[in-house]
C-alpha positions as CSV (number, residue, x, y, z in Angstrom):
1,X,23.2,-2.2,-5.6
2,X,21.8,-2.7,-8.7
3,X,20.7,0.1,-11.5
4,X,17.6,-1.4,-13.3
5,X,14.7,-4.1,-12.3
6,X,14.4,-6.5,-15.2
7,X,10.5,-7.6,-15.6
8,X,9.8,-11.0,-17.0
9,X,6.9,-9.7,-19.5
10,X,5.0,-6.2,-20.2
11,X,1.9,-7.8,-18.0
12,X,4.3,-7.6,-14.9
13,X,5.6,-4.2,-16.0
14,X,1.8,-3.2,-16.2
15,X,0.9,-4.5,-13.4
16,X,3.2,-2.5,-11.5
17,X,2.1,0.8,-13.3
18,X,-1.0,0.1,-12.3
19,X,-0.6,-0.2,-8.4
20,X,1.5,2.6,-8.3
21,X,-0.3,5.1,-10.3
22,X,-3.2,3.8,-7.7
23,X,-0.9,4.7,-4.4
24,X,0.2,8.1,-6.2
25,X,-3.4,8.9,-6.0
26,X,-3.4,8.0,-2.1
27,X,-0.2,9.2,-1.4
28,X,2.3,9.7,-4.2
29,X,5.4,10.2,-1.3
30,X,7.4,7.2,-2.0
31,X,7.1,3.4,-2.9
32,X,9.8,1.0,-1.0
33,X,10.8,-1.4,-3.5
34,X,12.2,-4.5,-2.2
35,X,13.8,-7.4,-4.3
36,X,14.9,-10.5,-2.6
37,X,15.2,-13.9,-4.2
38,X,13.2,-12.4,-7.8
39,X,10.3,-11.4,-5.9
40,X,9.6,-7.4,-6.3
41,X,7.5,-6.1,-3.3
42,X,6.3,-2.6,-3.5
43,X,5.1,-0.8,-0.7
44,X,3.3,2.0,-0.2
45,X,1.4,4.2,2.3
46,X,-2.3,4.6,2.1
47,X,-2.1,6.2,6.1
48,X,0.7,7.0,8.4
49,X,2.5,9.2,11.1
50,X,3.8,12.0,10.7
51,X,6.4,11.7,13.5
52,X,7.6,9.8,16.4
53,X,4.6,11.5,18.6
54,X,1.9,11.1,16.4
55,X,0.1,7.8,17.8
56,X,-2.2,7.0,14.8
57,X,-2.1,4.1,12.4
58,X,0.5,2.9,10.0
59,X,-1.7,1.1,6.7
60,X,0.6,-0.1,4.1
61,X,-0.4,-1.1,0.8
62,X,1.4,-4.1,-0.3
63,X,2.1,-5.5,-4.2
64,X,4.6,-8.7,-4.9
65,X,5.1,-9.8,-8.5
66,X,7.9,-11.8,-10.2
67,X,11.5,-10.1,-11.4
68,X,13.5,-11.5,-14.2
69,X,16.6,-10.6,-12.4
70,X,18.7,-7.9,-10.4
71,X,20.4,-7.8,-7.5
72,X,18.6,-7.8,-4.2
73,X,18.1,-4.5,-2.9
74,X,15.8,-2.2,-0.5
75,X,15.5,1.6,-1.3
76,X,12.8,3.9,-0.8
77,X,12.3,6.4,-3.9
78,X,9.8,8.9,-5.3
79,X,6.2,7.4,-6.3
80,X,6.3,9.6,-9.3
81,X,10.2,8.8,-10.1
82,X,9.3,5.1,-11.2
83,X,5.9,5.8,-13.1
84,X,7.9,8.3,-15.5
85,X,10.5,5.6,-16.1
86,X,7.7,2.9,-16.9
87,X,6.4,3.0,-20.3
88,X,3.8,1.3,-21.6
89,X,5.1,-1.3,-23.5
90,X,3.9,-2.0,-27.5
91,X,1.7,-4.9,-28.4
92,X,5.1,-6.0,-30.0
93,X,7.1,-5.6,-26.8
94,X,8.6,-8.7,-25.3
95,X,10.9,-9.9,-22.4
96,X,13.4,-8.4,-20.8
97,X,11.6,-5.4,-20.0
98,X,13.8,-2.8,-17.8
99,X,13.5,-0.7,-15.1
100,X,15.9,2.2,-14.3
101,X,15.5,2.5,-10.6
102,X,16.1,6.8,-9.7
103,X,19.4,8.0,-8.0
104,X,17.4,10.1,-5.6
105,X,16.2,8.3,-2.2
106,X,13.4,9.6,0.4
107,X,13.0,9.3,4.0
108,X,9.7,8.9,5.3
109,X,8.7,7.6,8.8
110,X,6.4,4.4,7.6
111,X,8.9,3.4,5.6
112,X,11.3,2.6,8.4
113,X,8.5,0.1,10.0
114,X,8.7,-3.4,8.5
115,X,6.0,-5.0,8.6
116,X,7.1,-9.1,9.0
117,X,7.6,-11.6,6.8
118,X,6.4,-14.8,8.4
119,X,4.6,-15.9,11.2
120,X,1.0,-14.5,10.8
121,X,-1.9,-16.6,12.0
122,X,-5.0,-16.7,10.0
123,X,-7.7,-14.6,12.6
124,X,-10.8,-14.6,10.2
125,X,-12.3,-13.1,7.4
126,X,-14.4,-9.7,6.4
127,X,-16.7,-10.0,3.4
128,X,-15.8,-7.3,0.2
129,X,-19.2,-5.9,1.0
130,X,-17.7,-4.5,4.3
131,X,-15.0,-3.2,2.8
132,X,-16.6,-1.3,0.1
133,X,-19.8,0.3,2.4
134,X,-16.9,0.9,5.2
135,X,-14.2,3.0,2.9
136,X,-17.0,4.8,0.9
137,X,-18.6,5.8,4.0
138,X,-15.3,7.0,5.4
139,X,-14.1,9.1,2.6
140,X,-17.8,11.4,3.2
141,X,-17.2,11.6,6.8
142,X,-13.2,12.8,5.9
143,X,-15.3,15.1,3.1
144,X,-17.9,16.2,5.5
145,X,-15.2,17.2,8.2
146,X,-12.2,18.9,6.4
147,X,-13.5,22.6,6.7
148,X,-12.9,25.0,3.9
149,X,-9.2,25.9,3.2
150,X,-8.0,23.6,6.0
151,X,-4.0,23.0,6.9
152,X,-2.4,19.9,6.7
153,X,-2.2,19.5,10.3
154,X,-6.1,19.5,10.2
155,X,-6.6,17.2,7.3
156,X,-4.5,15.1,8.7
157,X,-6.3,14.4,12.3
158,X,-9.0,14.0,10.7
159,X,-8.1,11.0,8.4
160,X,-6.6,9.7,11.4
161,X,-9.8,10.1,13.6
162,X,-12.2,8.5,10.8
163,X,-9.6,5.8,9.5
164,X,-8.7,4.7,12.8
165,X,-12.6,3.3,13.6
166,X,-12.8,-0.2,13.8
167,X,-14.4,-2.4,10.6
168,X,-17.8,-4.0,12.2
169,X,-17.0,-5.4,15.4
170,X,-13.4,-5.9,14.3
171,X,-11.1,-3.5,17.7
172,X,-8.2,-5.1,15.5
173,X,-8.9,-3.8,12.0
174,X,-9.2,-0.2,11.3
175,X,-11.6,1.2,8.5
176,X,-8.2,2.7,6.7
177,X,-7.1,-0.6,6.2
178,X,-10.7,-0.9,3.9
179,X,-9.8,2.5,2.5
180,X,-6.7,1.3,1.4
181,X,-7.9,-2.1,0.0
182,X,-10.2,-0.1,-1.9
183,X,-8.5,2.4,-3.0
184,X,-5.9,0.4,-4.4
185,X,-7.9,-1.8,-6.0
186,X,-8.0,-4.9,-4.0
187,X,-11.4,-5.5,-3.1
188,X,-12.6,-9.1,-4.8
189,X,-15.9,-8.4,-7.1
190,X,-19.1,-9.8,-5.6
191,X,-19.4,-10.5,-1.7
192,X,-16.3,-12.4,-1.7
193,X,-14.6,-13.1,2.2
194,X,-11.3,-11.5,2.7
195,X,-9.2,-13.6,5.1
196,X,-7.6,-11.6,7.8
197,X,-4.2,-12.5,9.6
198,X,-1.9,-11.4,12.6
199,X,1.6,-11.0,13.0
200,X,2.4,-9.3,16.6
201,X,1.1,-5.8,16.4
202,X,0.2,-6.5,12.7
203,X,-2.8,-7.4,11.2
204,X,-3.0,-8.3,7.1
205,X,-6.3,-8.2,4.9
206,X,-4.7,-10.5,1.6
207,X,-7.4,-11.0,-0.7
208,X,-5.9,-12.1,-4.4
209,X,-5.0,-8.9,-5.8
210,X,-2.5,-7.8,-2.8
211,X,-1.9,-7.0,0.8
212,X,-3.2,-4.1,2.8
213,X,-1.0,-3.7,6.4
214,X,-2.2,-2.0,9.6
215,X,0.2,-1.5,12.2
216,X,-1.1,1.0,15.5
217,X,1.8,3.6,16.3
218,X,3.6,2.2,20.2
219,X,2.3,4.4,22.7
């Protein structure tokens, strides 16, 4: 397995400080990094289970960008473990740029989901509009609903509950998959379409600046 990531420039090295110190804010858990063929995907998790009985959705945050070169690999580390080995790189800085991956490794139930890598079917589009009036109007109803110095547990079924309402008219996309989108700083400026696609149980929003992944738990 190999020890460091090499970046082909400081934009692709800022790029992925970006996204991630976007998903720490979400969840700051874990990012999956996978490298195959010098494409880096990171993936993190903007909602998910918290067990093998908990029957909510799975919505993945999903950011792909060019590596320079290492070895393939698939490991699931600390959020915070990569932003604190990503420095911002000088005006002056220039290629390779280096990543030191962490020794230590987390297990977390989303992570062991894979969403797939082919196959989806293009099944429409939502306009950025939607997006943005559906995850603002979420995260008052999670606000509005969370009751003063609530458990985990709680806050929890709660997100689930409001996340877990359909987008419009959409029984296929759930309103965390806008939270996500938004969150992470994929919704298009304007009133852009975002085109929506299906993979089996999976359904993808891909507008330009990543993917957002919703996956209902098996009942």
């Amino acid at each position: 397995m190999s020890s460091t990531i090499t970046f082909p420039d400081p934009a692709s090295l800022s790029d992925a400080r970006t996204y991630l110190a976007r998903a720490a804010r979400v969840d700051d858990t874990a990012v999956r990094l996978v490298l195959r063929g010098g494409v880096l995907a990171l993936y993190t998790a903007a909602l998910s289970p918290r067990g093998l009985m908990d029957r909510g959705f799975t919505v993945l945050g999903l950011r792909t960008m060019r590596a320079a070169s290492g070895s393939d690999l698939d490991i699931v580390v600390p959020v915070r473990s990569i932003l604190d080995r990503i420095a911002t790189p000088g005006p002056d800085a220039g290629p390779p740029l280096d990543l030191a991956l962490p020794d230590q490794r987390v297990t977390t139930v989303w992570a062991g989901i894979s969403p797939p890598r082919s196959g989806w079917l293009p099944i429409g589009d939502v306009s950025a509009a939607t997006l943005v009036e559906t995850a603002r109007r979420g995260v008052a109803d999670v606000a509005d609903a969370v009751p003063e110095a609530a458990g985990d547990h709680v806050v929890h079924s709660i997100r689930q509950a409001v996340w877990t309402r359909p987008i419009g008219d959409r029984d296929d996309l759930p309103s965390g998959a806008a939270f996500a989108a938004d969150a992470l700083g994929f919704i298009p400026d304007g009133d852009e379409n975002v085109p929506i696609f299906a993979s089996g149980s999976w359904v993808r929003l891909s507008p330009r600046r990543g993917h957002v992944l919703a996956r209902r738990s098996a009942v």
